[in-house]
N, C-alpha and C positions, 0 to 999 in steps of 0.2 A: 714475265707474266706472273702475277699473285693465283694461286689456284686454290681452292677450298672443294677438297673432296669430303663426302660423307656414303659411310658405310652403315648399313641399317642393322647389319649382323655382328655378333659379339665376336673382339679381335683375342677372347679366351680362348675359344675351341676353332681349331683351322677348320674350314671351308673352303669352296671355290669361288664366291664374289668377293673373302677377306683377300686371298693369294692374287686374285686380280687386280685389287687394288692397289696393295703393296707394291705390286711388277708395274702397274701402269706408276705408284706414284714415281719409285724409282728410277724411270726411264724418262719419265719428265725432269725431273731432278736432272740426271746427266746432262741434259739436254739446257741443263741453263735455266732451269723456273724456278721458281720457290713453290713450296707445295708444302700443305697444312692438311691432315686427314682426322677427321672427328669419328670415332667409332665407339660402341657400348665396349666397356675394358674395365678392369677396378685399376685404384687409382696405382695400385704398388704391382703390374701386371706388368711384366719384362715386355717392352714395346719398342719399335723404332722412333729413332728421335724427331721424326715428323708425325707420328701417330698421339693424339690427344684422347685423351682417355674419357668418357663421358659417362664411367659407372657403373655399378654394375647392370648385368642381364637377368630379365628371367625369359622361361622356353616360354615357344610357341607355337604348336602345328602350325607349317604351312607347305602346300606344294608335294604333300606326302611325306615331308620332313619334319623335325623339329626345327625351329630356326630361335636363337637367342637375341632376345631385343630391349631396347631401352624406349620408357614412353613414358608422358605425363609432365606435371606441372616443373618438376627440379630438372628435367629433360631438356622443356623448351627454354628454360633459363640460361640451361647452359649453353644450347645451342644458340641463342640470342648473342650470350657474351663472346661466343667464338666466331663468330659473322662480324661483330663488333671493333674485334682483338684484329684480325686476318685482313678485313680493308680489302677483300679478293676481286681481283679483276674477272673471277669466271667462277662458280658455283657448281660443282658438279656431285649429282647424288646416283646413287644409284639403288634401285629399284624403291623407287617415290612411292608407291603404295602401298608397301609393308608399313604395317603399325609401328613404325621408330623413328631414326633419328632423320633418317631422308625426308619424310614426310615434313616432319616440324621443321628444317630448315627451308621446302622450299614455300612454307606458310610463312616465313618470319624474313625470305632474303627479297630485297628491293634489287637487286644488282640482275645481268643475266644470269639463268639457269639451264643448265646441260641435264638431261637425265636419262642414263642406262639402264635399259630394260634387262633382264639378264634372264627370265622366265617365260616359257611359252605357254601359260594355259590354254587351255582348248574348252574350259567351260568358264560362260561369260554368267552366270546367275548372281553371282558373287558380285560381280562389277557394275551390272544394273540395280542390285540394289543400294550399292555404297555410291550410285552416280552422282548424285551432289556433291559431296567430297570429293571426290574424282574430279569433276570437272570443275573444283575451285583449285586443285590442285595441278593441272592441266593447265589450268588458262595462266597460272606463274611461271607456264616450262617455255624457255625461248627455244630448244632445240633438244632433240629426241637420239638415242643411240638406240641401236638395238644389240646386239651381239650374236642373232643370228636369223635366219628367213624367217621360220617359225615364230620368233620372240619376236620378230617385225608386222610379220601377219597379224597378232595380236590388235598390236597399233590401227592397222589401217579398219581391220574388221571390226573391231569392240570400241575404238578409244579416236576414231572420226578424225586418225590422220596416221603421216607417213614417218617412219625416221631412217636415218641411215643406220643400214647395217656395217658395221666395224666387227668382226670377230677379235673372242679373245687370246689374249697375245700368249707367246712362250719364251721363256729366255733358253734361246736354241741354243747356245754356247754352254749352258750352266750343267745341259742335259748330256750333250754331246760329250761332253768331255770329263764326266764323272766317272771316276773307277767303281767296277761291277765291287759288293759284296766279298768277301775273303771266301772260297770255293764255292763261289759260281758264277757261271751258270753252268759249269760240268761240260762233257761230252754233251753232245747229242749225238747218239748211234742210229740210223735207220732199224725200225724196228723194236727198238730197245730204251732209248733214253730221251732226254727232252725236260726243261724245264718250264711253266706255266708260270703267270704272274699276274696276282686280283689286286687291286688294291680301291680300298672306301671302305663303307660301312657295311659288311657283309652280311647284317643284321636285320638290315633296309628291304623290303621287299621288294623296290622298285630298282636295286640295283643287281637283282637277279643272281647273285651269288648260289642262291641252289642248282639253278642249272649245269650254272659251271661245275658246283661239287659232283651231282651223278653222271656229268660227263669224264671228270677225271677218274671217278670211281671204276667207271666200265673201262677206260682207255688204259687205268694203272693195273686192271689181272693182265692186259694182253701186253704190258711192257713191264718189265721190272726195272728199268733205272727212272722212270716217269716221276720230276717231283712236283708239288706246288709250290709258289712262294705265294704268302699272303700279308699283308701291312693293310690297319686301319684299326676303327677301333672295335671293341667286342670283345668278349671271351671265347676261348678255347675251347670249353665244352659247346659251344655252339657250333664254332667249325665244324666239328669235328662229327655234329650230329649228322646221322646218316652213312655211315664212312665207317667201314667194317675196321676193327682192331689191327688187323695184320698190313693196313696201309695207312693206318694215321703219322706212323715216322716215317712216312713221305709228306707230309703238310708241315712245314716250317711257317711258323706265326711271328709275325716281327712285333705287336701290335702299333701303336700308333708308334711313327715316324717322322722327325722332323722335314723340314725342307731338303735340307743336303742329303738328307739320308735315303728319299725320297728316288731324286735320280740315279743315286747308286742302285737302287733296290730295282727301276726300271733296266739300268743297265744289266739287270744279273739272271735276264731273264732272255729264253727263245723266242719263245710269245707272250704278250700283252694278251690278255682275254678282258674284253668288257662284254659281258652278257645282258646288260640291263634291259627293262621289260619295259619299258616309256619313263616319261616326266623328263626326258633331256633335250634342252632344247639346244645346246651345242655339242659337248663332250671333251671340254678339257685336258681330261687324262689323255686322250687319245693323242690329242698336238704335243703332249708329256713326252709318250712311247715312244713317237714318230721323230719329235728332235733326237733321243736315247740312241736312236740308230732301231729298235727294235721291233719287228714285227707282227703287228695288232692284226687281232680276231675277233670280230667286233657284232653284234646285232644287227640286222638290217634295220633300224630305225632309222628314220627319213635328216634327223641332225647328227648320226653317224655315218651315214653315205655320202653327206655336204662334204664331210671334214675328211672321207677318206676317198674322193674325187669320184665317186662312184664305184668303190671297190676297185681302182687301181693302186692304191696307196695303200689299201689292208684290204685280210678277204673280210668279207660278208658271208653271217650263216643265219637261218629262219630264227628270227625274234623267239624265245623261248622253247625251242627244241632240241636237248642236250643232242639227241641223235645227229642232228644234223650239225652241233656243234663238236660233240667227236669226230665225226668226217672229215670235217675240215683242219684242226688237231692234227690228228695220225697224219693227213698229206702234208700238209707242213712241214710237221717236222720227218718225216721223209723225204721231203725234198728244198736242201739247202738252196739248190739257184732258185725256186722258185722266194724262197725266202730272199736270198738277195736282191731278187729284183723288187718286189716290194716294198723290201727297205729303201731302196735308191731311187723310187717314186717317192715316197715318204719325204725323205729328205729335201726335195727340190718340191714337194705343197709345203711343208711344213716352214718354208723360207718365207714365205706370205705373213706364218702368223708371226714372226720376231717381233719383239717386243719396240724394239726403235722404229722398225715398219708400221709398228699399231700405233706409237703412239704419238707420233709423225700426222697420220691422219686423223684423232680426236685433237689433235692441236688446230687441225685446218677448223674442225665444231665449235672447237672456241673460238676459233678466230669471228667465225663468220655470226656466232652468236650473240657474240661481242659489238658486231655490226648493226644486229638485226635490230626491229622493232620489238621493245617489250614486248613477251606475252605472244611472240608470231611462232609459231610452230616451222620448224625447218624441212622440209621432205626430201628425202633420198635426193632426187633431181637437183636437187639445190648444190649440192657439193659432191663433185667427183674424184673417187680416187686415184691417186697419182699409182 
């Protein structure tokens, strides 16, 4: 099968819809397809040799982010000529309503079109007012992905139809079998030691990194081998604001980290902490940790409970309460079995998201996409997963 993905986000600065794309194209790839990815890149941007570069970006708030996009008259041209070039049997954009490249391709493709949703908003004002474009851009979509209940809900509630939820994938093997960091992650002593591990933009408001900081702050006078690891981007004096002098050489900064570096830095840790305070509508990192072998501490957020089966696969502590997130902290790492056991639920949910497993089932979207009537919206019921 000829496949044409498009990514709306610049493949200069990692994210989690570019690293999805890449893992899904490569797993298609394995699998025997030809795969052709359009994404905002400059033209001399170290890329993989299915990724086509469509120029540069500039920012643009969205979703409480910035997100980097390409848009406008040189935009759809190019997008034209690469629909043109690729002859694809299947079109697959992801998030069709961001101002970039997803958008103009699926105004400009005649063939079927796949389109993953990858965002859950929960405020529709935005969507009713842009609804004429919306719904000329809608009625090109043969069939809908979501990536998760929430980023489904949207669909059914706002957008007057259903798609299949597909979560996103991991490559359990890449994580699994990464060597931890050169010393660490240390002992873990009861009482005494322990290493923690953030990783994203700790800058982000919405990924709640402050919590986690005055939770290690109080948790490191009562332990002295207590460290953090931290990887993403930011500066240092930021970390570190709030965080008295005599424990800052316990905060090791990697800052950003490539892919491979990525899993080692999960392996090199006791616990994952994801503290984030909303806007996630699956949580990635966490399918990350959980392949790593390593044990997540995670927000009670409603797309952080999907992903950790309900707190049997990691604990759950109250969305934004360092208190209640040191608690949970100090018992962990005082108690190794209960850590192993959680890791070893982890491991057997996290076999769900493997990457061959996901991308096994968006092949069954093409397929049936491929099938359907122009322009018919595909709903959950429609295609069952194996």
């Amino acid at each position: 099968m000829r496949i044409g993905i498009v990514c709306p986000y610049s493949f200069d600065v990692p994210g989690g819809v570019q690293n999805h794309i890449m893992d899904l194209a490569e797993a298609l790839i394995s699998l025997g397809h030809e795969v052709s990815v359009l994404a905002p890149a400059d033209e001399d941007a170290p890329l993989p040799p299915y990724v086509v570069p469509a120029g540069r970006s500039v920012p643009f708030p969205y979703n409480g982010s910035v997100a980097r996009i390409t848009f406008g008259p040189v935009s759809t041209a190019r997008v034209r000529r690469w629909l043109a070039r690729g002859d694809f049997d299947v079109l697959h954009v992801h998030e069709p309503f961001v101002l970039s490249l997803s958008l103009l391709a699926v105004l400009s493709s005649r063939g079927p079109v796949v389109a993953t949703f990858h965002t859950a908003m929960t405020r529709s004002k935005a969507m009713a007012a842009a609804q004429g474009i919306l719904q000329l851009v809608l009625e090109r979509i043969t069939a809908r992905i979501a990536v998760s209940a929430l980023a489904r809900k949207v669909q059914v509630e706002h957008l007057d139809g259903g798609a299949v939820e597909i979560p996103n994938g991991v490559a359990v093997a890449k994580f699994a079998d990464a060597e931890p960091l050169p010393g660490w992650p240390g002992e873990c002593r009861p009482g005494e030691g322990g290493t923690l591990g953030f990783l994203g933009r700790f800058t982000e408001p919405r990924k709640g990194f402050p919590v986690l900081r005055e939770a290690f702050v109080t948790l490191a006078e009562q332990r002295s081998g207590l460290r953090l690891l931290v990887a993403g981007p930011g500066d240092v004096a930021d970390l570190h604001e709030g965080v008295p002098p005599h424990l800052r050489d316990r905060i090791t900064f990697l800052g950003m980290v490539p892919e491979e570096e990525k899993a080692r830095m999960l392996r090199s840790v006791d616990l994952y902490v994801a503290p984030n305070i909303g806007g996630e509508s699956f949580g990635m990192i966490l399918t990350e940790a959980m392949a790593a072998g390593t044990t997540v501490v995670a927000s009670d957020l409603d797309a952080f409970r999907r992903v950790l089966d309900g707190g049997r696969a990691g604990q759950l502590f109250t969305t934004g309460d360092p208190m209640a997130l040191r608690r949970a902290l100090a018992e962990l790492l005082d108690d190794p079995d209960r850590r192993t056991e959680l890791s070893a639920c982890a491991k057997q949910v996290v076999s769900s998201f493997d990457w061959p497993v996901v991308a096994r089932r968006v092949l069954e979207v093409y397929e049936t996409a491929i099938e359907a009537t122009h322009g018919r919206v595909i709903d959950e019921e429609w295609i069952e997963p194996r």
